[in-house]
Structures are given as structure tokens and as C-alpha cells.
C-alpha positions as semicolon CSV with decimal commas, in nm:
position;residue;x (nm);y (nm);z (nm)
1;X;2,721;-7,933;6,994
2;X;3,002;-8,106;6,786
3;X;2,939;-8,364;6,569
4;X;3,159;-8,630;6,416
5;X;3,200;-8,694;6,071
6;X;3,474;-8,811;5,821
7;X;3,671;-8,693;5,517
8;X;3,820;-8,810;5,233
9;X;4,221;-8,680;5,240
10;X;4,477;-8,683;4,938
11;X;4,800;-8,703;5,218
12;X;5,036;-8,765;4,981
13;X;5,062;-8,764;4,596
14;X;4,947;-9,120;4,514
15;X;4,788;-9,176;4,885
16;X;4,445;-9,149;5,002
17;X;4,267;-9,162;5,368
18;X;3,923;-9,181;5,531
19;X;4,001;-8,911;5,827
20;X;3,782;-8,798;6,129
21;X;3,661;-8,470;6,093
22;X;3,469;-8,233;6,417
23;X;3,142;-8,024;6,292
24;X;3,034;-7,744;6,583
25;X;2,650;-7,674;6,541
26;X;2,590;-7,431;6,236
27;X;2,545;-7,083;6,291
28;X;2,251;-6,871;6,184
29;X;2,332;-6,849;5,814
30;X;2,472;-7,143;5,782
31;X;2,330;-7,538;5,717
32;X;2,424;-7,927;5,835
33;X;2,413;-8,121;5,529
34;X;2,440;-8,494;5,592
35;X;2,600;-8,612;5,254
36;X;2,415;-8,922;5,047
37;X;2,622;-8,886;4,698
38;X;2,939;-8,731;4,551
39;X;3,071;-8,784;4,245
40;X;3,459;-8,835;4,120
41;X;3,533;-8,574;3,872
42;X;3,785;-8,841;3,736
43;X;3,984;-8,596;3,503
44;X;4,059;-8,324;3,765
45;X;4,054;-8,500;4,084
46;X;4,317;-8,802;3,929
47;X;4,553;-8,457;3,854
48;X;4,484;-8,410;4,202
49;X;4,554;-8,736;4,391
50;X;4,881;-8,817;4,160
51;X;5,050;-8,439;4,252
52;X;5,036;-8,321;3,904
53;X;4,911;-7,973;4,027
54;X;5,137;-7,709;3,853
55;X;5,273;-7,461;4,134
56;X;5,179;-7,213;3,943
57;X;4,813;-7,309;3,920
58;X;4,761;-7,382;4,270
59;X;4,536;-7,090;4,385
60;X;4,326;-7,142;4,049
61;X;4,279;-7,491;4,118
62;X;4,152;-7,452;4,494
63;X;3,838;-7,580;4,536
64;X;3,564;-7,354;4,762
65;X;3,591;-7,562;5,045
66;X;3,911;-7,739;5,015
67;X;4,174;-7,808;5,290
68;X;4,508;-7,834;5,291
69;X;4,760;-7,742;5,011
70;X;4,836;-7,884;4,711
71;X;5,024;-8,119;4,667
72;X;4,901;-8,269;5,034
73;X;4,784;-8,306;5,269
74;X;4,493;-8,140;5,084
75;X;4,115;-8,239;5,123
76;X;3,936;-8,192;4,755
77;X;3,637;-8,305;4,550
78;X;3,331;-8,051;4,425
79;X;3,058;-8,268;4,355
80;X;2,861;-8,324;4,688
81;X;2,477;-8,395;4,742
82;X;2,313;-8,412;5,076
83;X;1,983;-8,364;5,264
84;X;1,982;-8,010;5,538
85;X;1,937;-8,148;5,861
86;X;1,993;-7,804;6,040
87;X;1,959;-7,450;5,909
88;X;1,678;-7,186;5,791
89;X;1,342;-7,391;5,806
90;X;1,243;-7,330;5,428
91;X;1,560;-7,539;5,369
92;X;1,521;-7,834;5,626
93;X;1,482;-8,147;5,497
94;X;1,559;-8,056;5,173
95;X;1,826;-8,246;4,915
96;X;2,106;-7,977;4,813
97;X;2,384;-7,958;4,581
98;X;2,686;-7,816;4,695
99;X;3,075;-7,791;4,579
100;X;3,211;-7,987;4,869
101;X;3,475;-8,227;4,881
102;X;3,405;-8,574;4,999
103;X;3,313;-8,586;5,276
104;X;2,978;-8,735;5,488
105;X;2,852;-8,419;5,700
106;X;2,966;-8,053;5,687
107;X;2,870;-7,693;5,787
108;X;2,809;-7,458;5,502
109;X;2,673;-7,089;5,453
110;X;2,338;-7,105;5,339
111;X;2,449;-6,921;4,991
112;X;2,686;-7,233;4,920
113;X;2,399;-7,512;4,882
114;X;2,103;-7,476;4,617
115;X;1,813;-7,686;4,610
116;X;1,779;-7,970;4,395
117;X;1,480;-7,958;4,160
118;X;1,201;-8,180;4,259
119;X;1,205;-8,383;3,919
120;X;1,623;-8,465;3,923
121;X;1,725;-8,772;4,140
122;X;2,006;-8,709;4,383
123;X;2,242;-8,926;4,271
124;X;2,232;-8,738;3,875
125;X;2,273;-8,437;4,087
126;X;2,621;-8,536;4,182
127;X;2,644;-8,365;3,777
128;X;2,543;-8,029;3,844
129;X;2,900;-7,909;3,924
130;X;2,985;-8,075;3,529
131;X;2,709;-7,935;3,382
132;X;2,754;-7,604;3,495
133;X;3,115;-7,600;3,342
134;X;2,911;-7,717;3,010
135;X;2,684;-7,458;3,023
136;X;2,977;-7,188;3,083
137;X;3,129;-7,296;2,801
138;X;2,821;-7,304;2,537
139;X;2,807;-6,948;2,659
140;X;3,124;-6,871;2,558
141;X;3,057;-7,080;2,207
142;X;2,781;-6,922;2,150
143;X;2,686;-7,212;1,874
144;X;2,404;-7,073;1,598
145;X;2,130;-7,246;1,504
146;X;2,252;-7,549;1,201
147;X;2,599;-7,557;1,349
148;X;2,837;-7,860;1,282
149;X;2,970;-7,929;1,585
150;X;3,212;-8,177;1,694
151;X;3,292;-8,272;2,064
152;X;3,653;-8,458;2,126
153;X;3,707;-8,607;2,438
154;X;3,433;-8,818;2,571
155;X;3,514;-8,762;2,945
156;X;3,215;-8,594;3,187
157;X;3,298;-8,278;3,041
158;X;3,261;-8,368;2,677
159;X;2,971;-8,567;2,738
160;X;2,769;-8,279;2,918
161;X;2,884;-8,060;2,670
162;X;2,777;-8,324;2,377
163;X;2,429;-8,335;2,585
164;X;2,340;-8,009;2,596
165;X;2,428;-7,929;2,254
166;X;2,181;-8,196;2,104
167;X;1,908;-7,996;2,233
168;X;2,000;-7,657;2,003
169;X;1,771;-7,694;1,666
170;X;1,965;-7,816;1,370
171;X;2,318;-7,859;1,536
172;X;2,457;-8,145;1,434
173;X;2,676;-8,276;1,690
174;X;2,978;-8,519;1,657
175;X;3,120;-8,691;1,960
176;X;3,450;-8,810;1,920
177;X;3,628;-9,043;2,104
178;X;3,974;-9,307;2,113
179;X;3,738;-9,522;2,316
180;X;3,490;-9,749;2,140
181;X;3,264;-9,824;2,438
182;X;3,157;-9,410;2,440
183;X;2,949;-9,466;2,134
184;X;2,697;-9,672;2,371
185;X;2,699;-9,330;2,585
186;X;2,667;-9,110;2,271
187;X;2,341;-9,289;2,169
188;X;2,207;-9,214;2,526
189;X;2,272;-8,846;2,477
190;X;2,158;-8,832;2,145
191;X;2,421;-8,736;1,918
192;X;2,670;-8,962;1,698
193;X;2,969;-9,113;1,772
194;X;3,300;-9,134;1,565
195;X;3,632;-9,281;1,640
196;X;3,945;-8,990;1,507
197;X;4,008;-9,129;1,215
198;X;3,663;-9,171;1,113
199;X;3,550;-8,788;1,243
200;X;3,376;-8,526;1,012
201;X;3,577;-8,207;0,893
202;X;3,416;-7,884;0,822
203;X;3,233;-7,797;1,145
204;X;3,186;-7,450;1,230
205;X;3,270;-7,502;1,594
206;X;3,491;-7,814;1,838
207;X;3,511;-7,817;2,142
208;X;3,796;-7,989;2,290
209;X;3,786;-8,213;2,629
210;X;4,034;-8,472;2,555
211;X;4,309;-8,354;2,761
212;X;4,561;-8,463;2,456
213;X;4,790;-8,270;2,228
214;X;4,683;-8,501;1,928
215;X;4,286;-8,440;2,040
216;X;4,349;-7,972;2,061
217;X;4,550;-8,101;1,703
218;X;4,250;-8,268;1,541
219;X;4,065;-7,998;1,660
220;X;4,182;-7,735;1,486
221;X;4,214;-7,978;1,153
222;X;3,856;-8,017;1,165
223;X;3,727;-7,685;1,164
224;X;3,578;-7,534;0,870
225;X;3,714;-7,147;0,730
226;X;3,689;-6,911;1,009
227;X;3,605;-7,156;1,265
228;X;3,656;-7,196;1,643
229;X;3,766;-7,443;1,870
230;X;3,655;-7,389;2,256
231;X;3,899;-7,545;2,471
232;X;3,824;-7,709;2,795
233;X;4,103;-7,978;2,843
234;X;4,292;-7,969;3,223
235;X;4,630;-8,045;3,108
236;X;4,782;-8,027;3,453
237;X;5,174;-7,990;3,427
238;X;5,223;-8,165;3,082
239;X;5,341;-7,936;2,793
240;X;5,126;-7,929;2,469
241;X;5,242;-7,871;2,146
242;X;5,007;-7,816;1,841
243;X;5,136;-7,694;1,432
244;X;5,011;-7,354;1,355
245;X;5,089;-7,408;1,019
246;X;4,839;-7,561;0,681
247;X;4,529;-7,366;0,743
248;X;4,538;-7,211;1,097
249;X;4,678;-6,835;0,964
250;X;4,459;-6,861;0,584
251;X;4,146;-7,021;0,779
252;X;4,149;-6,749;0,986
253;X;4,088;-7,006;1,293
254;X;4,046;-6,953;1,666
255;X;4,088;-7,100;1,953
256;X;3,937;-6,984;2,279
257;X;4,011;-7,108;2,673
258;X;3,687;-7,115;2,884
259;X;3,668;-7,240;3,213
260;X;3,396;-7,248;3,530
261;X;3,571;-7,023;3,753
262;X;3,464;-6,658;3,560
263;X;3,120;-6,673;3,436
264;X;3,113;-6,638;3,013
265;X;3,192;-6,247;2,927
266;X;2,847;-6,228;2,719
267;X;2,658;-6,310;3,054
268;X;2,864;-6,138;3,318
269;X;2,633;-5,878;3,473
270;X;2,315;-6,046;3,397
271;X;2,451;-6,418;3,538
272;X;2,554;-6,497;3,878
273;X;2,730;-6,800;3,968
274;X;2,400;-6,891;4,162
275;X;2,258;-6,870;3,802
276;X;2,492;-7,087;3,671
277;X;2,463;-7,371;3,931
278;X;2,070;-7,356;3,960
279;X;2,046;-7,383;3,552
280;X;2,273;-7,648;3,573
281;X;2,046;-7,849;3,807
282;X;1,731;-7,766;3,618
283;X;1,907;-7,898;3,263
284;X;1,936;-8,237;3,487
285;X;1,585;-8,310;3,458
286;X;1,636;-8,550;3,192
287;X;1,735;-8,914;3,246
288;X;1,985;-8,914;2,964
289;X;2,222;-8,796;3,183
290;X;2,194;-9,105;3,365
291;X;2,444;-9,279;3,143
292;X;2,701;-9,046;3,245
293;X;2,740;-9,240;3,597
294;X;2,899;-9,554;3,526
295;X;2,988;-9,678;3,813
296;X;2,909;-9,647;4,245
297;X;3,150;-9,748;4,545
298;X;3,084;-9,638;4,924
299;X;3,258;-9,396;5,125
300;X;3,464;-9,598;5,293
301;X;3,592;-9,749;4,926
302;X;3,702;-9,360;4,812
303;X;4,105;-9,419;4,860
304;X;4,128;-9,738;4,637
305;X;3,853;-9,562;4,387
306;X;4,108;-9,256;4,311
307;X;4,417;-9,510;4,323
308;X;4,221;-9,733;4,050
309;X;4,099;-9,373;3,844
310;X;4,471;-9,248;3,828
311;X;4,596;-9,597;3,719
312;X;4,326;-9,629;3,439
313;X;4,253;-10,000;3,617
314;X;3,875;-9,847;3,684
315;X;3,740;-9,696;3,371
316;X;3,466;-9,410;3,444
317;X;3,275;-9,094;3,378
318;X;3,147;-8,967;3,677
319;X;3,194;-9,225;3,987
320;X;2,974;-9,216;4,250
321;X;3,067;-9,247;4,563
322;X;2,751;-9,314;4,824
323;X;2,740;-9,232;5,160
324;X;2,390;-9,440;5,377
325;X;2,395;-9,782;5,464
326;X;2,190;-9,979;5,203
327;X;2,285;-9,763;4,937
């Protein structure tokens, strides 16, 4: 049996298109998932759709089930939620999360979907992919109980990040932000909100997911003695210079990468990325995350979404993009 679907296509830097796609009938490890949601991971996937893919970083960036090469034609996107309509019976009928690209029906192994928790609707599931980079890098923080923290960059990232971290006792968590309408999405999750100028200094730990030079600068300047700044920015091809001087060599302060491809050091061995996705989902059980998607388009409305991301016309977090009639 094949079965027709369609895809959502970066063809050229800057150019987008819906594209027919043939499914054959899934093997015996492997499930149909008809797709209801995906979200826009607006920070990565504008890098994406505008070409600004170092060479260099083009096998890191691949994502599991992309197409194509970088920079086109090249099929992308991670953030896909569905329902199985074929495969292993305990999974039938069951909604999934998997890291997809857009696209509205696909065949997958079995081991690339995991079940969405009862409790977490399935459009907030379109997060899980986010989360789980938030909870990879907590694990690499490692944030104590009392912790200052501050969050810059009030993208997806930093907001999951900012989200998770108001649930540690006694952190006190600062999210920082050039944009005045996040402090509407930093009451949601809980934690304060401060324009740069107006940001606390002395925190123990920042973690940085503004993408900026000035943001990884501030950063560091706000750290107290012997502090540590966890960086998560995508800079794509864009050069970043920061001053090493003042206090980075006498503070004795740090500054560490982590990313979601390698799961944290401290849990490598115990941790699987399973672990890391199905955590993810079950940390979604909470409706504060629900501020997080600001805005929903269908399918068929992806192309102009990613040309109106890139250009900053559309301002977002996490757009979703639905996939059923009615919806």
C-alpha cells in the first residue's frame, strides 16, 4: 500500500514549498503516524530557511529525519505530534511525539515515537523536543538549591529553561529579555522579568539563549565570583566577540557549551536519549507551558509562516502549525 501525504520543503535559502510525499505501508517495527501539530522552533529553523547553516556545522545540525542537504533542497523541522494509525497494537491509536519535520503522515521505527502522557494536550506536546534541550542543559548546570539564577534570551529555549528552573526550592530565577511583551510570559512561568539594563548582578549561575554577542556579554557581567554561565545560543554563521578582561580571569568565571545532541556528562550511562524525551513530556503536565505557544497557522500556511519568522514580521515562541480540518 502507498499512501500520499505532503511535506514542508526549504528549496532554496529564503523559499519554502508544500510538496507531495509517497508513504509504503510500515514494516513490522515501524508506525504510520498521521500528524495533528508541529511546532516552529523559530530560532533554529529561521537559521535554516534563510541558508545561514555554517558548512562546517552541517552534519551537527541534521535533523533525525531530515531530507535533503543544507542549504536546500532540505526537508527540516523536529517538533511533530501525531496519532499511530498503523504499527504494534499497544501503540495504535495512541498520540506520539516524535522529531519529525513537517510534514502530515510518515513511517517511523517504533523506537523514534514515545507516547504522550495522558494528562499533556497534544498541541503543548509540540514542546517536548524544547524541553528536552532544557532539561539537558539543567543537567549540565547542575543549579544548587538558593541559586540566583538569571535566564537571557526569552526565546522557547530560555523560557523552558526559565520554567523548569522555578520549580528548584529557593532558586531565584531572573528572566531577561530586550522585549517588553516577555514579562506577560514570565508571570505565566513563574519567575520575574527584567529588561538588561534593569537585570540583577551577582547570580551564581546564567544561562544564555539570546543568540547575541551583547546578551553571552551581559552574561558573564552578571555572574557573581566563581560563577558560570551555560550557553545555549545557535549563533549560526555570525562571529561573536565577548571582553575577557574586568573580572573574567580574578572571578575565576566559566563558561560552558551544552547542547541536545550528547546527553549531560553527569547522566551519560544512567540516561538514554529515550530518558531524556519521555521526562521531557512528563515535565509538560503543567499548563504554564501553555503560554509558550503564541500563535497557530495550518499546514498549508507553513511557507509564508517561516518567510514571516525570518523577517521578524510574525513575532513568536513556539508556532504551531496544525494539520485536521477544523483545527
Amino acid at each position: 500500500m502507498i499512501r500520499e501525504a505532503s511535506a514542508c520543503w526549504v528549496v532554496e535559502p529564503g523559499v519554502a514549498e508544500i510538496q507531495p510525499v509517497s508513504l509504503t505501508a510500515p514494516g513490522p517495527d515501524e508506525v504510520l503516524v498521521r500528524a495533528r501539530y508541529s511546532g516552529v522552533s523559530r530560532g533554529t529553523e529561521t537559521l535554516v530557511f534563510a541558508g545561514r547553516v555554517p558548512v562546517d556545522q552541517y552534519a551537527t545540525m541534521r535533523a533525525p529525519f531530515q531530507e535533503g542537504e543544507f542549504p536546500g533542497p532540505v526537508k527540516y523541522g523536529y517538533l511533530s505530534v501525531g496519532v499511530v494509525e498503523q504499527g504494534p497494537p499497544e501503540l495504535l491509536g495512541r498520540t506520539v511525539f516524535c522529531l519529525h519535520p513537517h510534514q502530515s503522515a510518515y513511517v517511523v521505527p517504533v523506537s523514534a515515537v514515545v507516547p504522550v502522557p495522558e494528562g499533556v494536550p497534544a498541541a503543548r506536546a509540540v514542546l517536548a523536543g524544547t524541553v528536552e534541550t532544557a532539561v539537558n542543559a539543567l543537567w549540565d548546570a547542575a543549579p544548587l538549591v538558593g541559586d540566583r539564577v538569571t535566564v537571557i534570551g526569552a526565546g522557547m529555549v530560555g523560557c523552558c529553561v526559565a520554567a523548569l528552573l522555578a520549580r528548584f526550592p529557593g532558586v531565584h530565577v531572573e528572566l531577561v529579555d530586550t522585549d517588553a511583551r516577555r514579562a506577560g510570559v514570565a508571570g505565566a512561568l513563574g519567575v520575574n522579568f527584567a529588561n538588561p539594563a534593569d537585570a540583577r548582578g551577582d547570580r551564581d549561575l546564567v544561562v544564555h539563549a539570546s543568540a547575541t554577542a551583547a546578551g553571552l556579554q551581559q552574561s558573564l557581567d552578571l555572574l557573581a565570583p566563581e560563577g558560570t554561565v551555560i550557553e545555549l545560543s545557535w549563533y549560526g554563521d555570525r562571529p561573536v566577540q565577548v571582553s575577557l578582561g574586568g573580572a573574567f580571569h580574578s572571578g575565576r568565571l566559566s563558561v560552558r557549551s551544552s547542547q541536545v545532541g550528547m546527553v549531560a556528562p553527569a547522566r551519560r550511562g544512567r540516561r538514554s536519549y529515550a530518558d531524556r524525551l519521555a521526562l521531557a513530556l512528563d515535565l509538560l503536565d503543567d499548563p504554564a507551558f501553555d503560554a509558550l505557544i503564541t500563535g497557530a497557522s495550518r499546514f498549508a500556511e507553513l511557507p509564508d509562516v517561516l518567510a514571516r519568522l525570518t523577517s521578524g514580521a510574525l513575532p513568536a515562541l513556539c508556532h504551531l502549525i496544525t494539520y485536521e480540518d477544523g483545527e
